[in-house]
C-alpha positions as CSV (number, residue, x, y, z in Angstrom):
1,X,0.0,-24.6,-30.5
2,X,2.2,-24.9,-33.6
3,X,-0.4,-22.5,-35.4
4,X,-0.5,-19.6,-32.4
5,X,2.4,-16.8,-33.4
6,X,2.3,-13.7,-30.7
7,X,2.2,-10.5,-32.7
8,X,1.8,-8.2,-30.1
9,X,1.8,-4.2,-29.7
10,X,-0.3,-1.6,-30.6
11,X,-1.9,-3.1,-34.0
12,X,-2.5,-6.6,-33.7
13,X,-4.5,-6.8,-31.1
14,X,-2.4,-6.3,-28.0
15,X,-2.7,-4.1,-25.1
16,X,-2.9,-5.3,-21.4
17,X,-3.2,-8.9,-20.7
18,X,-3.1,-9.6,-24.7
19,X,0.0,-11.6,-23.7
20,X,-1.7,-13.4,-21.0
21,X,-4.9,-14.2,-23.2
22,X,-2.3,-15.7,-26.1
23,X,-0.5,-17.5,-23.4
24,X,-3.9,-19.2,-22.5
25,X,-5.5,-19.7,-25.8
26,X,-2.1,-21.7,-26.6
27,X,-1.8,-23.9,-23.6
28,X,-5.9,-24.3,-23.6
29,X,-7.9,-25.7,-21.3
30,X,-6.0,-29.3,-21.0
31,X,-3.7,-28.0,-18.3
32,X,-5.1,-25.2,-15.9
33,X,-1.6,-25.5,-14.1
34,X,0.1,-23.4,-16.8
35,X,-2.2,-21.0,-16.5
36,X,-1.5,-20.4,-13.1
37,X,2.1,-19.6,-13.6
38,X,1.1,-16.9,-16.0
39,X,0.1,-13.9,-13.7
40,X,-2.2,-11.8,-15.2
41,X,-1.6,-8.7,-13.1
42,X,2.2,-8.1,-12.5
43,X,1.3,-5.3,-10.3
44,X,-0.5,-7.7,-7.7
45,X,2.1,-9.9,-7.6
46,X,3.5,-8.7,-4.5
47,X,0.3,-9.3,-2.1
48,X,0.1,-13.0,-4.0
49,X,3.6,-13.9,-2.9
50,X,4.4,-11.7,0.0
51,X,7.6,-10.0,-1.4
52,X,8.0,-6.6,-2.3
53,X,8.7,-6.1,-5.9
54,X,12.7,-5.5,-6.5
55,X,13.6,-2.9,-8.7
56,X,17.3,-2.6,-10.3
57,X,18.7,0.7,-11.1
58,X,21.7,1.7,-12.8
59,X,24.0,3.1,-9.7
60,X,26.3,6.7,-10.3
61,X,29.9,5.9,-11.9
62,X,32.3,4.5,-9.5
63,X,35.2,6.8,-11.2
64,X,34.4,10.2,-9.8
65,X,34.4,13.4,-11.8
66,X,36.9,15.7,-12.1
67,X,35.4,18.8,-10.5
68,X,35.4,19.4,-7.1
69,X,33.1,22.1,-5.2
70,X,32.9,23.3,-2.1
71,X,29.5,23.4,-0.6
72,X,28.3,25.9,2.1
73,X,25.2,26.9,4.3
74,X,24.0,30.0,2.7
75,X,21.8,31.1,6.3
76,X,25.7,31.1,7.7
77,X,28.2,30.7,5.2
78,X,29.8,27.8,6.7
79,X,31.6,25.1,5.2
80,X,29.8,21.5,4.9
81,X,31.4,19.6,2.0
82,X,33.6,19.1,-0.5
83,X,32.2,17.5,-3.2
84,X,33.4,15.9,-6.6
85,X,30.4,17.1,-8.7
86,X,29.6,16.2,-12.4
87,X,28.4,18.5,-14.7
88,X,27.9,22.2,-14.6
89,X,24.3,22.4,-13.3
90,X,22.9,23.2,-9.9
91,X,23.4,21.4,-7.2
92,X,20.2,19.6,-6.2
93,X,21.5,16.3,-5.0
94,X,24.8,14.9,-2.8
95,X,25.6,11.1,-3.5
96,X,27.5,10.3,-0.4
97,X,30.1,8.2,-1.9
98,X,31.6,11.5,-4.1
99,X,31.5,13.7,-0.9
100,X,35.7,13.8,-0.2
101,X,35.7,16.1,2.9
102,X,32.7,16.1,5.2
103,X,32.7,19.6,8.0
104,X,29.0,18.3,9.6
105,X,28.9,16.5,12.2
106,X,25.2,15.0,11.9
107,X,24.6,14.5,8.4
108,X,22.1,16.9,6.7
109,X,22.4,19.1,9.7
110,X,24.4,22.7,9.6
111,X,27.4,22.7,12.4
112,X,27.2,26.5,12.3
113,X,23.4,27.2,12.3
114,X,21.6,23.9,13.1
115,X,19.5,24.4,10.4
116,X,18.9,21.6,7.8
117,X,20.0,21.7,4.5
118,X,19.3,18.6,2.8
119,X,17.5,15.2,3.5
120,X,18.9,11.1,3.2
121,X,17.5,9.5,0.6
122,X,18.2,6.7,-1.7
123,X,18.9,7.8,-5.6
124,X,19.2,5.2,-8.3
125,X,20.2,2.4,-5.2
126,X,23.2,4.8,-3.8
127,X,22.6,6.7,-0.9
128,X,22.6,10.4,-1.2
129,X,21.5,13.8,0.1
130,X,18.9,16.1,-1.7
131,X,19.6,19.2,-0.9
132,X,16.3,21.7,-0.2
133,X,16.2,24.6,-2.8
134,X,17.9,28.0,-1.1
135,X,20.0,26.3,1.8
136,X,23.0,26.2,0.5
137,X,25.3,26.9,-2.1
138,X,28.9,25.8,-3.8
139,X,31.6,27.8,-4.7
């Protein structure tokens, strides 16, 4: 085992399961319950244990940004949000912890028209709205 140095990647031999191979050849055959603790398919993990895999994602800054816009229905021009937006691009998603004044009284849903604008989803772990392309607009 002293002898065995992984030197993985691209050019020494590595690819998928190279890892799990090295892992093996350097525990041997002596103790099979090593082995077991080694999976050799990360992906199937989940239907071995049971538990859905957990994924971490880095949530939107808690400080919000310094521009605010209001955002309106463009089918009827009325007002839904207020919303502290970063950056000078479209608008193509809502987080709902930087909306400041909400005018909607079911979320996603148009008080003036009924039509919806946007649908819940989670982004990055924070909940937010994505808003469908043409249904609204910010001033």
């Amino acid at each position: 085992m002293r002898g065995l140095v992984w030197r993985g990647g691209k050019h020494h031999g590595g690819g998928y399961g190279a890892f799990h191979r090295f892992v093996a050849r350097s525990v041997g055959e002596s103790s099979p319950s090593l082995l077991r603790q080694v999976p050799l398919f990360p992906q199937r993990q989940q239907e071995a244990t049971g538990y859905p895999d957990v994924r971490c994602f880095a949530k939107p800054r808690k400080k919000l940004p310094g521009r605010s816009v209001d955002v309106y229905c463009k089918n009827c021009g009325t007002m839904l949000y207020k919303y502290r937006k970063g950056g000078k691009g479209a608008l193509v998603k809502c987080f709902v912890e930087r909306i400041t004044m909400d005018f909607t009284e079911q979320p996603c849903i148009c008080p003036g028209c009924s039509a919806q604008f946007a649908r819940e989803t989670m982004i990055r772990g924070a909940p937010a709205y994505k808003m469908i392309g043409g249904k609204v607009f910010m001033k």
